[in-house]
N, C-alpha and C positions, 0 to 999 in steps of 0.2 A: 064142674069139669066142663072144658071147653068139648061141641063135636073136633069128630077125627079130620084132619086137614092131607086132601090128598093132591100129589103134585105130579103135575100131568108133563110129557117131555119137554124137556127146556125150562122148566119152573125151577125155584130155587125159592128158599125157605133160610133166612136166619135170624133169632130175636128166643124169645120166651114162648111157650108154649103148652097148657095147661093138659093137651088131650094127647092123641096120635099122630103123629105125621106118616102118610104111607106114600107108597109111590108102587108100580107094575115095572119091572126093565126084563127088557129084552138084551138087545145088541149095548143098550145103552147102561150108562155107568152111573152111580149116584154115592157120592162124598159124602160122609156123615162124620160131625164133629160133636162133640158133648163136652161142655166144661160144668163139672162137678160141683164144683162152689156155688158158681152163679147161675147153674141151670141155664144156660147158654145151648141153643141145640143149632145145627147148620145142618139141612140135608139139601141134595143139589140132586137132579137126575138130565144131565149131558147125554146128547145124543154122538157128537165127534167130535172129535178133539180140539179141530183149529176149525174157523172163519174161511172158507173158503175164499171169499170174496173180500174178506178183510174187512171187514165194514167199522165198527167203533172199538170192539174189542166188550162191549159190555155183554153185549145176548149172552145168555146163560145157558141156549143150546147148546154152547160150544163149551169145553173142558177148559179153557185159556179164559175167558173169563170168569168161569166159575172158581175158579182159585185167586184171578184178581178180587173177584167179587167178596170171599171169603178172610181174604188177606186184609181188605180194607174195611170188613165188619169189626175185625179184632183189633184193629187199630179204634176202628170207633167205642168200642165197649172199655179198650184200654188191658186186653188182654193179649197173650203170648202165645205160641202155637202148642209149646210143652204144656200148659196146660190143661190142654184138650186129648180126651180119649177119641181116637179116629181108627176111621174104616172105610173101607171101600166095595163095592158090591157090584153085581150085574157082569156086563161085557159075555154072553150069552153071544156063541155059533149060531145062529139057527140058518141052519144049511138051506133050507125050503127057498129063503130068502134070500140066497147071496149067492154069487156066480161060483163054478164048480172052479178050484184051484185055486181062484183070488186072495188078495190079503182080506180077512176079513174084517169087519165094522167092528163088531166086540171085540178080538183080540187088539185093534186098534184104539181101541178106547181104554182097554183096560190098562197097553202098555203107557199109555199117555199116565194115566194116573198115576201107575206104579214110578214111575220118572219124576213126574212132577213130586211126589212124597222123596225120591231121593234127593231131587236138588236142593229140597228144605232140610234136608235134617229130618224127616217128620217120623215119627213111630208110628206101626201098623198095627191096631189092638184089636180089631176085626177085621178080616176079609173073605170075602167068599166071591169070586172073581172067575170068569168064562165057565167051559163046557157048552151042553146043548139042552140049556134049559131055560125056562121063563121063572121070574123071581118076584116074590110078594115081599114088599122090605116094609116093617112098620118099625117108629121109634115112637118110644114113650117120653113124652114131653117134660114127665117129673119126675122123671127118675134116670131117664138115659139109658134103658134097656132094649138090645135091638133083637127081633125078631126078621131072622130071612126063610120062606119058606120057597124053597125049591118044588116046581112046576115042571112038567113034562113039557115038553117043546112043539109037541102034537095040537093044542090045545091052549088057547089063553085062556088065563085065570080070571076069574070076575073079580070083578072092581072090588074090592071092597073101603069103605068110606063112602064120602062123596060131599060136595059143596050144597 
């Protein structure tokens, strides 16, 4: 068994993968895709939606390319979106952090996602999405079983994994 792969913000992960892929989100959102057959896993952790400055359009910090990024793996692999079990996770308030009234970063992130899965077509087969908590997301690379364990927002959760 491969160690656990953990992907830190703006990382993006798609291909095979024998162990765990984990990630920590806050405000921030992470895409997770599983195709069944082929053991195909995509997880992605976005910080905000769009490029601010527009730059290439590839950084994976941003939610706009992580859906190009994901769109153009499944063309590479030669598969379809329906074939994929998907989920979306994080977009975490955490009020400590964010101006008092503002739109906030996670509801922003989260709504970006949920949009983007409409304008595809795409089905929703996990989601655990805002509130005011921090989120430990692990997937199992063999099998495609996802674990979100919900964090109090007081406190960040220790890493678990590591490179």
């Amino acid at each position: 068994m491969k160690p656990a792969l953990f992907l830190n913000p703006g990382e993006y992960f798609f291909g095979r993968h024998e162990g765990t892929v984990s990630t920590l989100l806050g405000s921030c959102v992470s895409v997770v895709l599983w195709h069944p057959r082929w053991r195909l896993l995509a997880v992605s952790h976005y910080l905000l939606p769009s490029d601010p400055q527009a730059r290439n359009g590839l950084d994976t910090r941003y939610g706009e390319a992580v859906f190009k990024r994901i769109h153009a793996d499944m063309l590479r692999h030669g598969t379809r979106p329906c074939e994929y079990r998907k989920g979306l996770f994080g977009g975490g308030s955490l009020v400590r952090f964010e101006p008092a009234g503002g739109r906030k970063v996670g509801h922003s992130n989260s709504a970006f996602a949920r949009e983007q899965f409409s304008l595809r077509n795409w089905s929703l087969d996990y989601c655990d999405l805002n509130g005011e908590h921090y989120r430990r997301l692990q997937v199992d690379g063999r099998s495609g079983v996802v674990a979100c364990q919900r964090n109090a927002s007081g406190a960040l959760p220790a890493r678990a994994g590591g490179r």
